[in-house]
C-alpha positions in Angstrom: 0.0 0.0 0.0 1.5 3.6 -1.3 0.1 6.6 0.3 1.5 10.6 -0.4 1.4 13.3 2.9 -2.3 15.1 2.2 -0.7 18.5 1.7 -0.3 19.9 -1.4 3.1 20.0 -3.2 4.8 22.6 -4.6 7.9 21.6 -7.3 10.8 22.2 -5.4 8.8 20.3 -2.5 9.8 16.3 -1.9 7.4 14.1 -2.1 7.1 11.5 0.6 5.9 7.9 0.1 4.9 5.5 2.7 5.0 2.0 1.8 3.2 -0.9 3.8 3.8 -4.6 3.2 1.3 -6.9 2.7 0.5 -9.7 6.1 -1.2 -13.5 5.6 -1.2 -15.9 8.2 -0.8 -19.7 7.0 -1.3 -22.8 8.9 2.0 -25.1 7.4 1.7 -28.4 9.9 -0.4 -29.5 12.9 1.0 -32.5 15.2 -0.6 -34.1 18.0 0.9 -37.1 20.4 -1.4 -38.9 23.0 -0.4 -38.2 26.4 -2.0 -41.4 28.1 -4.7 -39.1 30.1 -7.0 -39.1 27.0 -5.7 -36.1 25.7 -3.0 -35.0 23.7 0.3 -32.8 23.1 -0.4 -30.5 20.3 2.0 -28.8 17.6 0.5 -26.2 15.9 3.6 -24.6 13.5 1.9 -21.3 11.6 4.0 -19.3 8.2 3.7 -14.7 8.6 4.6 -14.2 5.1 3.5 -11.4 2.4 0.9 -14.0 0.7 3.1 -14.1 -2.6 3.9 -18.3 -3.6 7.4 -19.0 -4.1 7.6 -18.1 -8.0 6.4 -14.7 -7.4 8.7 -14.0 -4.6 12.1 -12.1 -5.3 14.2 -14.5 -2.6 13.5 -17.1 -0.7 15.9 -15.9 1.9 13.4 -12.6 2.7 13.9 -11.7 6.2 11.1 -9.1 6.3 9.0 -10.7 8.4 11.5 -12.4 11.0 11.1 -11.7 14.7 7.4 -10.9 14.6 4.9 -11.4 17.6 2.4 -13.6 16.1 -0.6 -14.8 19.0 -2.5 -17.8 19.0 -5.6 -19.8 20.7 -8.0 -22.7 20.7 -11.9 -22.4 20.3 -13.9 -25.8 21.1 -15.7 -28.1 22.6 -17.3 -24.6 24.9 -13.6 -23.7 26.2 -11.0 -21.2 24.8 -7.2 -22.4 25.2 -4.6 -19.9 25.1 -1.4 -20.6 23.0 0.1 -16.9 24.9 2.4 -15.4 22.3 5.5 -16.4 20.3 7.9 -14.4 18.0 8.5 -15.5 14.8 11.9 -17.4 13.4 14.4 -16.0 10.4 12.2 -17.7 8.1 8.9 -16.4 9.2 7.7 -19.7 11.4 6.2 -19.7 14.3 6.0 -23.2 16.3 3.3 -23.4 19.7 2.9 -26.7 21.6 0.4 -27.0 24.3 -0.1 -30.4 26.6 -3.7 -31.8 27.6 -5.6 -30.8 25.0 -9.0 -33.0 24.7 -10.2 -34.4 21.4 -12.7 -31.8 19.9 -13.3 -30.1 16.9 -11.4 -26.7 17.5 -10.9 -23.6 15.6 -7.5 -22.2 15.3 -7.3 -18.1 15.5 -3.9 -16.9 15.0 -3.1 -12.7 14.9 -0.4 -10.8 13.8 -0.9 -7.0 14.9 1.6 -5.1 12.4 3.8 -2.5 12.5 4.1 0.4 11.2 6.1 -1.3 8.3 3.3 -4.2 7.5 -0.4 -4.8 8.0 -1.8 -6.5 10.2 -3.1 -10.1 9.6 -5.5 -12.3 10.7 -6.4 -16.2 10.4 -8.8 -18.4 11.4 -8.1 -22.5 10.8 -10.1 -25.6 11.9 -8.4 -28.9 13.0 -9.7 -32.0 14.6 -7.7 -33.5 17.3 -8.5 -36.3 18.1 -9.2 -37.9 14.5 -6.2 -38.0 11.9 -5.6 -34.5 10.5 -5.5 -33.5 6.7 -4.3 -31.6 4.3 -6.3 -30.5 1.2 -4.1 -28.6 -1.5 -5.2 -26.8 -4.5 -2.6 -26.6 -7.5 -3.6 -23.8 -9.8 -2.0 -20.9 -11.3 -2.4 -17.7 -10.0 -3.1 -15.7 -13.1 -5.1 -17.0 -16.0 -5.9 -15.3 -19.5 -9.8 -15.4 -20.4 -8.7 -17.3 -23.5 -6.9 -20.5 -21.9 -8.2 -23.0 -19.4 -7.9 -23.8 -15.7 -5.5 -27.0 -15.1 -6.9 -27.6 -11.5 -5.5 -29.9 -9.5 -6.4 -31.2 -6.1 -4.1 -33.6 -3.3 -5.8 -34.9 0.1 -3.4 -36.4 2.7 -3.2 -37.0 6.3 -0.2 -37.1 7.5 2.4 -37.1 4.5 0.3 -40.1 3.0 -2.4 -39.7 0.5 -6.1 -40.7 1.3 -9.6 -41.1 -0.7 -12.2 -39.3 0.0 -14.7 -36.5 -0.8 -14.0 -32.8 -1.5 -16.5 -30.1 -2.1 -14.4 -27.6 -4.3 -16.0 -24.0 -4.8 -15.2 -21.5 -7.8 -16.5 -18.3 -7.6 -20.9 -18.9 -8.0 -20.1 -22.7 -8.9 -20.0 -26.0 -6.4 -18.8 -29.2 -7.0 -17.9 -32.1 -5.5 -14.8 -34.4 -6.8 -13.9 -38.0 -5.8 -9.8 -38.0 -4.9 -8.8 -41.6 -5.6 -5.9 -42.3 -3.7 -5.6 -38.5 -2.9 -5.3 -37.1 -6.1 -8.1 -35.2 -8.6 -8.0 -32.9 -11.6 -10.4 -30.9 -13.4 -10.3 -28.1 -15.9 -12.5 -25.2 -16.6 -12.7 -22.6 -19.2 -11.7 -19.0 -17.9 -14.4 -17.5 -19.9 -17.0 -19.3 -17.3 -15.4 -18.2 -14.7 -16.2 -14.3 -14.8 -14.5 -11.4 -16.9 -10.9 -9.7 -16.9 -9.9 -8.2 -13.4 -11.7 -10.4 -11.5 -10.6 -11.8 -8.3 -11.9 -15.7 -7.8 -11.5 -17.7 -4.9 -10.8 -21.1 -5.3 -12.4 -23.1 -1.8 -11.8 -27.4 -1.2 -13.3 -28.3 1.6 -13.1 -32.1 3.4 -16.0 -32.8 5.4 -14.3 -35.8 7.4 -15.6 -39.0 8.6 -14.8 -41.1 11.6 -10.8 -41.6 10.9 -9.8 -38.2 9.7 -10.8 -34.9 10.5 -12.1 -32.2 8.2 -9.7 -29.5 6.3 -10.0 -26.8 3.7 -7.1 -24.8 1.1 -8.0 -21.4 -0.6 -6.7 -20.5 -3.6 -6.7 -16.9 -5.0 -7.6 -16.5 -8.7 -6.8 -13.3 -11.4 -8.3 -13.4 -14.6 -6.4 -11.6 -17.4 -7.0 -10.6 -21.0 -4.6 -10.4 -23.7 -3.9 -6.8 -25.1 -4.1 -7.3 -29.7 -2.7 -4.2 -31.4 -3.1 -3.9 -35.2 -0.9 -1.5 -37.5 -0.8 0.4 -40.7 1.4 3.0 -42.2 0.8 6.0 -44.6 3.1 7.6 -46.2 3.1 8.7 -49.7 1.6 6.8 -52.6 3.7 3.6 -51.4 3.6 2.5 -47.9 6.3 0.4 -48.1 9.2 2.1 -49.5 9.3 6.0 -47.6 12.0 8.9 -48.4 14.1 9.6 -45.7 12.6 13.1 -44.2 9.2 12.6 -45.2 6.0 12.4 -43.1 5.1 9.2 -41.5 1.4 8.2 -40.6 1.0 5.4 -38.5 -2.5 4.1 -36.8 -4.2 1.2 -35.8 -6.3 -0.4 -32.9 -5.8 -1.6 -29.5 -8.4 -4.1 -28.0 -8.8 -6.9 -26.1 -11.0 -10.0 -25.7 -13.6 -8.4 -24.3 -13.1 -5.2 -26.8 -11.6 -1.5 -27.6 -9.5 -0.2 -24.6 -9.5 3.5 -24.5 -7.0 5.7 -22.9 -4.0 3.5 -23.0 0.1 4.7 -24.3 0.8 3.4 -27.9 4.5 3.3 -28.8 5.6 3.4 -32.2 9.2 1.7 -32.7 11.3 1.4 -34.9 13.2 -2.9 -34.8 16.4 -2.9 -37.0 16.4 -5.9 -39.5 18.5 -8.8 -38.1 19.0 -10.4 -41.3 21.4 -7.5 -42.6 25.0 -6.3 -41.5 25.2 -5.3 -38.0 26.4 -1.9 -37.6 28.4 -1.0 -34.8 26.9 1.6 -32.2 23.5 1.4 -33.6 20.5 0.6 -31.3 18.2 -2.5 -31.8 15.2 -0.2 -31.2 14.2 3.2 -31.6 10.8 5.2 -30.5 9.6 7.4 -33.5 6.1 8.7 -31.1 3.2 7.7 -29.3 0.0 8.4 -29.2 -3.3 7.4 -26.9 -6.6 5.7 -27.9 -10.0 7.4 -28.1 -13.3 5.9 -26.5 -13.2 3.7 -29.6 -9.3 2.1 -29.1 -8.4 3.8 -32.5 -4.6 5.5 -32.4 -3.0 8.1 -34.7 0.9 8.5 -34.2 2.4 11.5 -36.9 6.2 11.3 -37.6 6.7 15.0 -39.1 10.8 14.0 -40.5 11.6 10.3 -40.8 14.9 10.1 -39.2 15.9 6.5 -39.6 19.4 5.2 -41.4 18.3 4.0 -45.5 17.5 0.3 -45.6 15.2 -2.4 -44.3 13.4 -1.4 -41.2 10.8 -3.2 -39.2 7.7 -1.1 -37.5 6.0 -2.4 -34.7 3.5 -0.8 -32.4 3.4 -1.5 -28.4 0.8 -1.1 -26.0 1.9 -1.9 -21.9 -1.8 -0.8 -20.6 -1.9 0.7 -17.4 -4.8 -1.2 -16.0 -2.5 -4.7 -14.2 -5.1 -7.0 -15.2 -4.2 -6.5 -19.1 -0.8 -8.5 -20.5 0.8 -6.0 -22.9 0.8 -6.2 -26.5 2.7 -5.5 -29.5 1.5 -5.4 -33.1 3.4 -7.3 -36.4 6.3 -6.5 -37.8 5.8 -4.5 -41.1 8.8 -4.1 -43.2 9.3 -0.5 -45.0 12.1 0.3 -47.0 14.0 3.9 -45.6 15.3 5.6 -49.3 18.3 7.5 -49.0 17.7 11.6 -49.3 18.0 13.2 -52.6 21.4 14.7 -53.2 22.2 18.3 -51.7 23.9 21.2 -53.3 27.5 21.7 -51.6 26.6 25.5 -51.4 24.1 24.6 -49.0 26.5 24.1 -46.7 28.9 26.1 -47.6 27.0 29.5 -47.2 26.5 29.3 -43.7 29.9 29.0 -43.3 31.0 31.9 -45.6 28.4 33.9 -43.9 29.7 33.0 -40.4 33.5 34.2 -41.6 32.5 37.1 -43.0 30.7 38.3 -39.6 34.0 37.0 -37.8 36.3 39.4 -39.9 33.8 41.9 -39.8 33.6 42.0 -36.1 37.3 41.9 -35.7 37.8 44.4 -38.4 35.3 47.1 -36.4 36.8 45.7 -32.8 40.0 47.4 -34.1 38.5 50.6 -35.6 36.7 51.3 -32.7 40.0 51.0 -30.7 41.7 53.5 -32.9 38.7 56.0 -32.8 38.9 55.9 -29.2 42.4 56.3 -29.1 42.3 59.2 -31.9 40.3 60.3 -29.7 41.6 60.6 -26.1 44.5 62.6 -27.8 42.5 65.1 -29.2 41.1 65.6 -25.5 44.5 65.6 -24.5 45.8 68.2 -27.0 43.2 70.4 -25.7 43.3 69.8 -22.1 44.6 72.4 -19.7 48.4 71.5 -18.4 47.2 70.8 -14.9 44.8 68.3 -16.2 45.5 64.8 -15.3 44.2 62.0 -18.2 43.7 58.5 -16.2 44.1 55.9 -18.5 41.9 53.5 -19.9 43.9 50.6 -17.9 43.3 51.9 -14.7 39.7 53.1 -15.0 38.4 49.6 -13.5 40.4 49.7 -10.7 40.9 53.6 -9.4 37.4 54.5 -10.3 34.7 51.6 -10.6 36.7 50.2 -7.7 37.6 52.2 -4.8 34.4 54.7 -5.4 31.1 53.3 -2.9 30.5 52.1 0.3 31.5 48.3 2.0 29.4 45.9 -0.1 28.9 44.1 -3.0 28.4 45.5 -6.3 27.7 43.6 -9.3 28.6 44.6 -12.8 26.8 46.9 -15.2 26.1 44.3 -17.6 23.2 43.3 -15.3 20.4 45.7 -16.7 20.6 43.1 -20.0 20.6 40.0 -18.1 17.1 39.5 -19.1 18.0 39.3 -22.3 20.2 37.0 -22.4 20.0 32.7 -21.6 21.5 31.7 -18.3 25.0 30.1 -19.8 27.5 31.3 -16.7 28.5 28.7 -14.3 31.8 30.6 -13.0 31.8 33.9 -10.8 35.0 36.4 -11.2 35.5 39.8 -9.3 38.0 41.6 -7.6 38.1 42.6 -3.7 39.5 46.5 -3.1 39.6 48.0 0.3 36.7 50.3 0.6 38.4 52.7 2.7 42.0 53.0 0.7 40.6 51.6 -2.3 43.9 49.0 -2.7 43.5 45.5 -3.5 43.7 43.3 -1.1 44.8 39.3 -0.3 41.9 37.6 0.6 40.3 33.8 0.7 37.1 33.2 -0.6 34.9 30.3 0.9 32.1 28.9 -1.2 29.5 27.2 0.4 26.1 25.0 -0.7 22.7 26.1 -1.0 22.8 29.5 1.0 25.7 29.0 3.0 23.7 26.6 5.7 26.2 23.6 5.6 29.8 23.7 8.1 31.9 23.2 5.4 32.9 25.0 2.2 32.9 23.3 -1.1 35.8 25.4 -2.7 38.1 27.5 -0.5 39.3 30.5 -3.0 42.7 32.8 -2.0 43.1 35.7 -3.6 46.0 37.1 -4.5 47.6 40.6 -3.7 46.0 41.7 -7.3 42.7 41.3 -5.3 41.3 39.3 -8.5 39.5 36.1 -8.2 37.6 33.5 -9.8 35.2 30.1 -8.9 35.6 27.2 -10.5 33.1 26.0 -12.1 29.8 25.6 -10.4 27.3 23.0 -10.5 23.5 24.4 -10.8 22.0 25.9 -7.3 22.5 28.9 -5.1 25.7 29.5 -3.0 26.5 31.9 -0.5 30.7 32.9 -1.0 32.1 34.8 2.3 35.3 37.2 1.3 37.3 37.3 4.7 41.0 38.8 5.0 43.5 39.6 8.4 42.7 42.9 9.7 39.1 43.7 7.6 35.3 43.1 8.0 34.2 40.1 6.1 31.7 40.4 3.3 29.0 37.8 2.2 26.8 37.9 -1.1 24.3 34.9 -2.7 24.4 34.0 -6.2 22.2 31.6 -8.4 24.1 29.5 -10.6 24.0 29.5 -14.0 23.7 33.0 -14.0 23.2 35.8 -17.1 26.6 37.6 -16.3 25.7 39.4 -13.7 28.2 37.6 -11.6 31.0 38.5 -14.2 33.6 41.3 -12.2 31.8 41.4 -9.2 33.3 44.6 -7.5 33.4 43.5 -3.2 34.9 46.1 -0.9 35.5 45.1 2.5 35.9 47.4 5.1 39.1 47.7 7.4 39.2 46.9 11.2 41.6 49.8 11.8 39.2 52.5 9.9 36.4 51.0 12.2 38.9 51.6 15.5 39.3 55.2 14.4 35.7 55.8 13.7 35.2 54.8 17.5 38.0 58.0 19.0 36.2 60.2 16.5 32.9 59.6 18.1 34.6 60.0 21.3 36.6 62.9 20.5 33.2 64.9 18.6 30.6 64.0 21.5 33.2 65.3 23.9 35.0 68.5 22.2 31.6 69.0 20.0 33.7 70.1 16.8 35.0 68.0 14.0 38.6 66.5 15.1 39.9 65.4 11.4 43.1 67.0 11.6 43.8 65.9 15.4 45.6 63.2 16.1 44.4 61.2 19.0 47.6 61.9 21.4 46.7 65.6 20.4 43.5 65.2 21.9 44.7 63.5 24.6 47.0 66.1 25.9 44.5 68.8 25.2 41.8 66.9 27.6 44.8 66.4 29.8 44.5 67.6 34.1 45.3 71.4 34.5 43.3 72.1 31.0 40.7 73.9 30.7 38.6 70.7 29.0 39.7 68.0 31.7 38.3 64.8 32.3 37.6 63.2 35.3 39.9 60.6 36.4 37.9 57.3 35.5 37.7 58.9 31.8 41.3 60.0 31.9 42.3 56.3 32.3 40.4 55.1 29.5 41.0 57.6 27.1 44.7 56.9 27.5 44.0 52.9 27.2 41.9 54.0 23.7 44.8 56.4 22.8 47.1 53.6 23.0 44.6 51.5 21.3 44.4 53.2 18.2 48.2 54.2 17.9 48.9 50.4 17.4 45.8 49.2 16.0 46.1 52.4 12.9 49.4 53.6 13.0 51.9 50.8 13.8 52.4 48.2 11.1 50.6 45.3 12.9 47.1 43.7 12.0 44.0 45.2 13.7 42.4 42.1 14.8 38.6 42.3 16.0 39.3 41.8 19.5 41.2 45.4 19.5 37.7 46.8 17.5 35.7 45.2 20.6 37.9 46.7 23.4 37.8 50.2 21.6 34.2 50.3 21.2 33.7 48.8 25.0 36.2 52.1 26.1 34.5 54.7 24.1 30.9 53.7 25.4 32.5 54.0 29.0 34.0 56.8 28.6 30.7 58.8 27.1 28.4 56.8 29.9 30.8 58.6 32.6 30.5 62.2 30.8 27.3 61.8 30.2 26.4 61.2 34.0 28.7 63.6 34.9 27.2 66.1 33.0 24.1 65.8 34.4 25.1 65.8 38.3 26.9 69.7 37.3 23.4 70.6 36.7 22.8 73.8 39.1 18.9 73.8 41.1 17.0 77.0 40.3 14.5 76.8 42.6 14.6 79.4 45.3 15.6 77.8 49.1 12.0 78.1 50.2 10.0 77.0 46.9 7.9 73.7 47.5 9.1 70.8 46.7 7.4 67.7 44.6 6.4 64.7 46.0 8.2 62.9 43.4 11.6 63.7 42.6 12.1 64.4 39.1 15.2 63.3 37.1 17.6 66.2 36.1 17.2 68.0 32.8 
């Protein structure tokens, strides 16, 4: 049993199948030993399997239903004997034995409750202790077309040895009874009797018993099948046998069975190679040329616009594997069609493409170059006419000093992005360069590249860039990917990207900022909230020996002490050679909020009280202004 979640599904959404096994309970052997108190020691041994015989099973050595709880007890005689419950062995059999048992006609009911992996099963058995048991078997396919006949064959023992008697055998409405002669009886039945394709029969013996033996029954379960026919014809032309290659290609037919048209089923039109000629090497035995699906009528249609099949002898056939289980597939005779070879082409028809193609080629190259000297002309005429202080930046250096270092920290991607639309998604490889956003240099990074939004631990490419600050990805299998620009002493950066991409990927401009131009903006927020003037062109040991004791701008002495550790900070984090590392960019911004808490509160205990000595007072103390 298959069953799908209930939601619905979106594309990009899994889809989830559950899928149960199939449970059936079978009684394989029943022993039973006097105990000389006129009763008996009972053997009942019971098979948990999936139901399937041996020939439709995929191994014998199926372990799917070992170590299973199977329970089990005795109904009879007005008592109910409990068996208690067993587990099952590697093959599936369970074995229970139970002393003083009376003789009695008892029924047997055995349960398997399931799991979430099988069904649960259930079955109910009747045995006879006391009088001989037996066996009744039932030897019969389990499939049979509506067009053949039913071998049925029956066996009666008790015991391992065969014995004569009387079985009842019942077939779906019908009722017989059959003599077995030394055990052993065989009938046959047509399987148009029987009922009509996709029916489900069950096939009962039953052994009523007599004095000596006891009564026993088999089941037998029954499908009925039709045979899928499929008839073909071909059109094409005024001869249907010989066809130009390229042409059109008409093929139709009907699909039907014994009971008649089937409608809605897949017809395949294939295309067999002839054995009888030379075998080529690297050619296929079979080729599909369409398909096509009956009307209400099983009447098919299947329209080849170009014939594309090598000249020679080819064989046509049509198939037809129906979708409903009960129908055997079908495929239609051969018909042999001659494939002619294509009439001869002018060489100029390939040819002109190719002149066309050149002459493009040189044209472009040919304007690629006159554009370049036009610019060039160009650029001196400027720079003929330019004033002497003028400064012309060359072309070279246009990407880097001015596309480059102008902007903000980020990610900018290139220009060529406002026609991505219009072109196909072709680019599996990302390329840029990383600049420092505050000095506009380029800068040695490494570039980690990580799977489907940067969610997984680790990077599938690790990237270092060079001290040109250029970079490239490999290339990129299709999906999304997050790439994180880090470097010693800077902020790190982080963009998403879709691959294949349009180009807009192509010289991705990232500027990262630098720890040590972070550190400085820290004193400078300092230095402004506490001089309240702009301190560009201070440096911060200025500043501190202008807020110094005995000035006219002093700090207190808790503020004094940090300023000097942030004074200190900053001269080695932005003017000595070494790296700024984040931990100094924490400590600076930890010191400059201290420092501005303790001027800030400060500030407000030097507020002077206006109110006259005698004025009244609030109930409430208000804070300061």
């Amino acid at each position: 049993m298959v069953s799908a979640l209930p939601r619905s599904a979106v594309a990009d959404d899994a889809i989830v199948l559950k899928v149960r096994g199939k449970s059936q309970l079978r009684l394989r052997e029943v022993n039973r030993r006097p105990d000389g108190k006129s009763t008996f020691h009972l053997t009942l041994s019971l098979q948990l399997s999936d139901g399937l015989s041996a020939s439709e099973s995929e191994s014998s050595e199926d372990r799917a239903f070992a170590d299973r709880l199977v329970s089990v007890e005795l109904r009879g005689g007005g008592e109910t004997i409990y068996f208690g419950d067993r587990r099952t062995g590697d093959d599936g059999v369970v074995t229970f034995e139970h002393d003083g048992v009376p003789p009695e006609t008892y029924t047997v009911l055995a349960a398997f409750r399931g799991d979430e992996l099988r069904d649960a099963a259930r079955g109910v058995f009747a045995i006879d202790v006391g009088r001989q048991p037996t066996q009744v078997r039932i030897l019969a396919p389990p499939r049979l077309g509506l067009s053949d006949e039913l071998p049925l064959r029956l066996a009666l023992s008790s015991e391992g040895a065969p014995i004569t008697g009387l079985v009842t055998l019942s077939l779906g409405p019908r009722r017989e009874q059959i003599t077995l002669s030394q055990g052993y009886g065989e009938r046959r039945f047509a399987a148009r009797g029987l009922g009509k394709s996709g029916d489900r029969l069950t096939l009962l013996a039953e052994f009523a018993g007599d004095r000596l033996f006891g009564k026993s029954e088999a089941r037998h379960e029954l499908l009925l099948q039709s045979q899928a026919v499929v008839t073909l014809q071909i059109l094409a032309g005024s001869s249907a046998h010989e066809i130009p290659q390229g042409n059109r290609l008409t093929a139709f037919g009907m699909v039907r069975d014994e009971e008649g048209p089937l409608p809605g089923e897949l017809v395949e039109l294939e295309a067999l190679g002839d054995e009888s000629g030379p075998v080529v090497e690297g050619s296929t035995a079979k080729r599909n040329l369409g398909h096509a699906q009956t009307d209400t009528q099983g009447r098919f249609e299947i329209i080849v616009p170009k014939l594309r099949l090598p000249a020679g002898a080819t064989l046509l056939s049509a198939q037809v594997i129906p979708r409903r289980g009960h129908i055997l597939p079908g495929r239609s005779p051969e018909l042999a069609v001659q494939v002619l070879p294509p009439e001869p082409i002018s060489v100029l028809y390939f040819l002109l493409p190719l002149l066309v193609t050149g002459a493009l080629l040189l044209g472009y190259a040919l304007g690629k170059r006159l554009w370049v000297w036009l610019r060039e002309l160009r650029q001196a005429f400027r720079l003929r006419h330019a004033q002497p202080e003028a400064v012309l930046v060359p072309e070279s250096a246009s990407h880097s000093s001015i596309e480059l270092r102008l902007g903000e920290p980020g990610v900018r991607l290139t220009q060529q992005r406002r026609l991505s639309s219009l072109r196909r998604a072709v680019e599996f490889a990302i390329d840029g360069h990383v600049v420092d956003a505050t000095f506009g240099v380029p800068v040695a990074s490494t570039i980690a590249v990580f799977a489907d939004g940067g969610e997984g631990t680790e990077p599938q490419h690790t990237i270092t860039v060079g001290p040109s600050g250029a970079f490239t990805t490999p290339h990129l299998p299709t999906g999304r990917y997050q790439l994180r620009i880090s470097a010693p002493g800077y902020l790190s950066q982080q963009f998403l990207a879709t691959v294949p991409h349009r180009g807009e990927f192509r010289q991705v401009a990232v500027r990262i900022e630098p720890l040590r131009a972070r550190l400085l903006a820290e004193w400078r927020r300092v230095a402004e909230r506490i001089l309240g003037e702009a301190v560009v062109t201070q440096t911060p040991r200025e500043l501190f020996e202008r807020l110094a004791p005995g000035k006219p701008q002093a700090l207190a002495v808790p503020s004094q002490q940090k300023l000097a550790a942030l004074t200190d900070l900053v001269e080695k984090a932005y003017y000595s050679p070494r790296i700024c590392t984040p931990e100094m960019l924490l400590s600076a911004a930890q010191l400059a909020d201290a420092i501005l808490t303790i001027e800030k509160s400060a500030s407000s205990a030097k507020v002077a009280d206006l109110r006259a000595p005698g004025a009244p007072r609030p109930l409430v103390q208000q804070p300061p202004t």
